[in-house]
N, C-alpha and C positions, 0 to 999 in steps of 0.2 A: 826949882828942878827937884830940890831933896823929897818936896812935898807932893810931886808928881810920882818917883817912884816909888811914894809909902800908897799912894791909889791904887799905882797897877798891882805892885806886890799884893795889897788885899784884895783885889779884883778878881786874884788868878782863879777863884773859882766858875767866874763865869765863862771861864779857857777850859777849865774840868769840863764840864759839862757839853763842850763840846759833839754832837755824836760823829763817828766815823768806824772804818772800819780797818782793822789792825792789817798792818804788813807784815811779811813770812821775814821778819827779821830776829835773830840772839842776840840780842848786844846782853852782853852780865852785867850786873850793878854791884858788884860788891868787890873788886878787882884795884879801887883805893889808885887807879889810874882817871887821868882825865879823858873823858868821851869825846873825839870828835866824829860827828856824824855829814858827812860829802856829800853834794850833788848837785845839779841842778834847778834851778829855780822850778817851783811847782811840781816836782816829785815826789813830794811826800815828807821831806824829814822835818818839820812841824809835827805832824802826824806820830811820827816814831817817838820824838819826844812827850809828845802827850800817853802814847803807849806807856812810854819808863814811866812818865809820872802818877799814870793811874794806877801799874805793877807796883810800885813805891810803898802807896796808899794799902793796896788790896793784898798784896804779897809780905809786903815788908813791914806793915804795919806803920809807915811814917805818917806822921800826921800833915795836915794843909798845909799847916801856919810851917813847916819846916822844909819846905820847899818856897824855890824863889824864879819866878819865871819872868824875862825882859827879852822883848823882839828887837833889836836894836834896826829894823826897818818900820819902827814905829814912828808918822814926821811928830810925834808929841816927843820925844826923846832926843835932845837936840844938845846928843855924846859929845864931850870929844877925851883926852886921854887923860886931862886933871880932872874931871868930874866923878871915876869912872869908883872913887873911894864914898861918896854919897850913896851909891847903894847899900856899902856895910854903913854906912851910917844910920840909913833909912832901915833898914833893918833892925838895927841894934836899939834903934828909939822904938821900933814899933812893939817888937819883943826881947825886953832888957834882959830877959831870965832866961834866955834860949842859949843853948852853948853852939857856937856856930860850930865845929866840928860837925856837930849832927845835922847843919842844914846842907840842903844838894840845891846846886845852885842850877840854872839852866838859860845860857844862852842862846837866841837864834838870830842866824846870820851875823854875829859878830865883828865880821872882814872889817865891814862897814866900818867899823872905827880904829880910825890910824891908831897905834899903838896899845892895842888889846895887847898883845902877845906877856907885857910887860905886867899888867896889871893882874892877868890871868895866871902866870907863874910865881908871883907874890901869893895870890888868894891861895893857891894851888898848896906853896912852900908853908902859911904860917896861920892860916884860917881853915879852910877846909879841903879835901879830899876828894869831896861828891863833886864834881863840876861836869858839866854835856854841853859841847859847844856845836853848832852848824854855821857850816859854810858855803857859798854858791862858787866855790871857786877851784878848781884843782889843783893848783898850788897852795892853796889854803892845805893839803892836806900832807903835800910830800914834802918843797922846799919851806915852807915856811911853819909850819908845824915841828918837822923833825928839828928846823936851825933853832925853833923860836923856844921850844919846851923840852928840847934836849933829854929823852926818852920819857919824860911824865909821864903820854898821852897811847892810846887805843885808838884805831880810826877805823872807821866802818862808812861804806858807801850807800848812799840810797840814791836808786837809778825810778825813773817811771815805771809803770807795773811790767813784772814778768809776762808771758802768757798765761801761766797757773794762776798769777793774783788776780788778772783781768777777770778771769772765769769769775773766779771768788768775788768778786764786786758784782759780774751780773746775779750772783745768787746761786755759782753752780759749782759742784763741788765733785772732782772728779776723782773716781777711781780710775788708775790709768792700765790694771790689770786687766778690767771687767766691760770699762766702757766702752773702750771701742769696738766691742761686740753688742751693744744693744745700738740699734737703727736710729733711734730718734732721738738720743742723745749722743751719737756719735751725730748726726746731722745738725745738731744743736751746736757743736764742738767745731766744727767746721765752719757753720755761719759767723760764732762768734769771731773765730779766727780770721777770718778775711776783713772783718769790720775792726779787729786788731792791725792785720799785717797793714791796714790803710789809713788808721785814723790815730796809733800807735796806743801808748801806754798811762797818760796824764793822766792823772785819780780823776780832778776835777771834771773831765771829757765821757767820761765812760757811758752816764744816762743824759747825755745831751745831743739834741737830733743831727743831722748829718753838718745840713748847713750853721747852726751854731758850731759844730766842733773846728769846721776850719776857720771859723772867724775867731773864735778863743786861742787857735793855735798860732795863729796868724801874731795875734797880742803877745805872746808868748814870744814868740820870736824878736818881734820887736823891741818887750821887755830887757831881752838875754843880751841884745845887740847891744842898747843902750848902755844899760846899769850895770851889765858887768864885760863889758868888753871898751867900748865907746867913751864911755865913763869913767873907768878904772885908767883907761890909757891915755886918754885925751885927745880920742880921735874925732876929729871935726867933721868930716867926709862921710857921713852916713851911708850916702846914695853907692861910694867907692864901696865902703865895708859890706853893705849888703849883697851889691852886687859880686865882693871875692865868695862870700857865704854862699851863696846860691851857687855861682861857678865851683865851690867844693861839693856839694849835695849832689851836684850834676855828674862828679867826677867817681859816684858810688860807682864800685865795681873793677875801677881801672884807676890805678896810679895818679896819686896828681901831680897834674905837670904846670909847675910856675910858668916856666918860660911861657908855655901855651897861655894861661891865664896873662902874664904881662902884654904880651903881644896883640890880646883880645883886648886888654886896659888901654892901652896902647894906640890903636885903629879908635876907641871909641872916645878917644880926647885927655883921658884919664893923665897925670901927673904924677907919676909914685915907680922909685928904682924896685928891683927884682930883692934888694937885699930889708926894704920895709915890708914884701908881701911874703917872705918869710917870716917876717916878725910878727905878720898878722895872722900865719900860720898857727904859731905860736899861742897867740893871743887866745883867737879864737877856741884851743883846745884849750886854755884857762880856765876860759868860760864856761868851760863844760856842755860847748856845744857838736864836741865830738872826739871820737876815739880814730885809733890808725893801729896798724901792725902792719910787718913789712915783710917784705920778700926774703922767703924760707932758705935760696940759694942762692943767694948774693952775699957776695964780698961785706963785711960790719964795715967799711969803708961806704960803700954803695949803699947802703940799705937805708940809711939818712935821705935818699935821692926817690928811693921806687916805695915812700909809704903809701898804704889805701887807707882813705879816710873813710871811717862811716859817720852819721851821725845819731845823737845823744835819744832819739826817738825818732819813730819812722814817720809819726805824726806832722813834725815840724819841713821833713822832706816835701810830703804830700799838700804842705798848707802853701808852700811859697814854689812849687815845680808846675813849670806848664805844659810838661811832659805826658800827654794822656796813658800814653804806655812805660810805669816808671814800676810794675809788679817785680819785675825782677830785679829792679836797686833794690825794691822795698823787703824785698825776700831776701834777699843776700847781707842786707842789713840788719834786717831781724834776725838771722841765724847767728849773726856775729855777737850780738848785743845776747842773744841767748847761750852761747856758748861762754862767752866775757863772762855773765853771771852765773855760771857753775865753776869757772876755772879761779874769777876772783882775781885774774891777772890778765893782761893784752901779752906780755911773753910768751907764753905760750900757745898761741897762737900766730901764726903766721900764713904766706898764700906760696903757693909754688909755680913759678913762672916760666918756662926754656924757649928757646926764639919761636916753637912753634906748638905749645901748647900749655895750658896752667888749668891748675886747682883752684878752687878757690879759698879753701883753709886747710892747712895739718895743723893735726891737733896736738900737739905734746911729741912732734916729730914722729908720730908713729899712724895717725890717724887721718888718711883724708878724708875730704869731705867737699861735692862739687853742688850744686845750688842752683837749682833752674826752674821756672812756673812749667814749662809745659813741656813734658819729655815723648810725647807721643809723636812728634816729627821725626823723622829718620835722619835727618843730618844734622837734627839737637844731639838726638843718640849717641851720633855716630863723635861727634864734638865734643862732648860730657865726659864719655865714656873714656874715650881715648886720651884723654887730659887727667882723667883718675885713676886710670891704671899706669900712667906714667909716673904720676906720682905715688904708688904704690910701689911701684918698681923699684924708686928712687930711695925711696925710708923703708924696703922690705915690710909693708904693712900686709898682715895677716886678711882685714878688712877695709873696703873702702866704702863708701853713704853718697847716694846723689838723695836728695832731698829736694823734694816738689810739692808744690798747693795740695796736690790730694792724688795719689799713687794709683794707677790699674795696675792689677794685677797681671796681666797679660803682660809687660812688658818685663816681668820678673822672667819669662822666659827667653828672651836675649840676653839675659846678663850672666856670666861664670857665679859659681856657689860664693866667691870672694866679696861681691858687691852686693850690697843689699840698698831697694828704693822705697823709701818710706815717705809717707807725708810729713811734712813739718811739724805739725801738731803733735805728730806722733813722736816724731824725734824727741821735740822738747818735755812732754810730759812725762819720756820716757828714759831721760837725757843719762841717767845714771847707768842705765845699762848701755848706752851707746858708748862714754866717750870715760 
């Protein structure tokens, strides 16, 4: 095994060379804390790390040989918690004269091996400084991170592309001042978006034709189920787990309701009490297969009861939904997942509910914001409208945003000077002035 990782360790150049294309992310390197970098599987954070590693090189002047990179999803690596001291071993034989202080170590996906935590706070404590670790897990970043390394560590999240990074992979680089006044690159802006709002944000996905992308996403999904959900818990029921997934994807937009779900498990022969399909609630958002935030005016007693889930990419909706009409989950999902990534927290964030009408986000208690594909119907209008200025009323907001595929202008004249309707794309690229 020693003589396995003295291979990879010298190999890491052919991980350099790599090609790809950089994500809008700052992580600092000089901060003498441990990195961990979050997410879910195929989003990118391989990627991020090979970013530090190249800045390391080109910025900081580090040399190859003092960097040390291990995939621990590698099956030639076959970890477990006593071996985990042959890496410095392999190291220190391969370069006897190197002061490890100066080397930056770099883990990916680490989870994978029971008892990291131990070995990483030692190297962390009495060798070196430099360490970036990744994880496919959410907990990997709050409870077991904060218990395990006891302030060390930095965490930084990488989600699947923004809207803005998407552009950026097709090759398009927008000024969000100027372009959406020139025609055919706002019409360029547009297409891209919709082949976003449907096929989501997966680096890998972006120049792959329609029908390869849901069959990648499809894999993706089934990956996510397995290895870190199915896997990690020891769920044997696949066909159960997939189907509570899919009944949460379905429940975009509206609260989800166990009971309903148990009852559906339930009629369809299923075996499992209401207090394991919370568990697999649970689980599930472990996995980092989805976010939630909860109702803005309920009781913190209640508000464990009425969460909305979204999920982790609009992509993986799309690949397992046999919903042909699923635009407005998938819109309402994408504005959540784009709004998450500006605020950098689900707290603030929340939905506004009353027996007969709701928002679908306030933002920071002060901003709502309602979410619809097609606002040219008169009793969408009439729906939206009065749902968002309820909830304006209710957080005295100054301004309230209905947000649609692509805005007429014409319907800017039903609305009071208070509400403004912008296209999605618009909102997002523009997101700093809105929210």
């Amino acid at each position: 095994m020693k003589e396995l990782i003295k291979k990879i360790i010298l190999n890491f150049d052919e991980f350099r060379k790599r090609e790809f294309i950089d994500r809008v992310i700052d992580i600092p390197m000089d901060t003498r804390k441990i990195i961990t970098i979050i997410g879910p599987r195929r989003s990118g954070k391989s990627t991020v790390m090979f970013q530090l590693m190249r800045d390391l090189m080109k910025k900081y002047k580090v040399k190859q040989h003092q960097i040390v990179y291990l995939n621990f999803e590698d099956e030639r690596l076959e970890m477990d918690v006593t071996k985990f001291d042959w890496i410095i071993q392999a190291y220190t034989e391969l370069y006897p004269q190197e002061d490890l202080r100066n080397v930056y170590f770099f883990f990916d996906e680490i989870q994978n091996i029971p008892g990291w935590e131990k070995f990483v706070r030692r190297l962390y404590d009495s060798i070196s400084k430099n360490i970036f670790l990744t994880g496919s897990n959410a907990k990997f970043l709050s409870v077991e991170i904060s218990t395990s390394l006891r302030g060390r560590c930095l965490n930084y999240e990488v989600l699947p592309l923004s809207f803005y990074e998407f552009l950026l992979f097709k090759g398009l680089k927008v000024d969000t001042d100027r372009d959406m006044y020139k025609l055919q690159k706002h019409a360029l802006i547009k297409n891209y978006f919709m082949e976003y709002l449907m096929y989501g944000g997966f680096p890998e996905i972006v120049d792959f034709p329609e029908k390869l992308k849901i069959k990648i996403l499809q894999e993706y999904f089934n990956v996510m189920i397995f290895r870190d959900i199915a896997e990690r818990y020891k769920i044997k029921d696949l066909s159960l787990l997939k189907f509570f997934i899919k009944r949460i994807f379905e429940s975009i937009s509206k609260p989800l309701s166990i009971n309903k779900i148990y009852n559906e498990l339930k009629s369809r022969g299923y075996k499992i009490s209401k207090n394991d399909l919370y568990d697999y609630v649970d689980m599930v958002y472990t996995g980092y297969l989805t976010k939630y935030i909860f109702n803005q005016n309920q009781s913190v007693n209640k508000r464990e009861m009425s969460k909305k889930y979204y999920a982790i990419d609009m992509g993986l909706v799309s690949a397992v939904s046999a919903d042909l009409n699923i635009k407005n989950k998938l819109l309402e999902n994408l504005m959540m997942l784009e709004i998450y990534r500006h605020l950098e927290t689900t707290e603030k964030i929340m939905y506004y509910h009353s027996p007969t009408k709701e928002c679908d986000f306030v933002v920071d208690q002060k901003i709502p914001v309602q979410v619809c594909v097609e606002f040219m119907n008169e009793e969408t209008q009439k729906r939206e409208i009065n749902g968002l200025m309820e909830a304006m009323k209710y957080f005295k907001s100054k301004t309230g945003y209905i947000i649609t595929v692509d805005k007429d202008d014409h319907t800017l004249k039903t609305l009071s000077d208070k509400i403004k309707v912008l296209s999605a794309y618009e909102f997002i690229l523009n997101v700093n002035k809105y929210l």
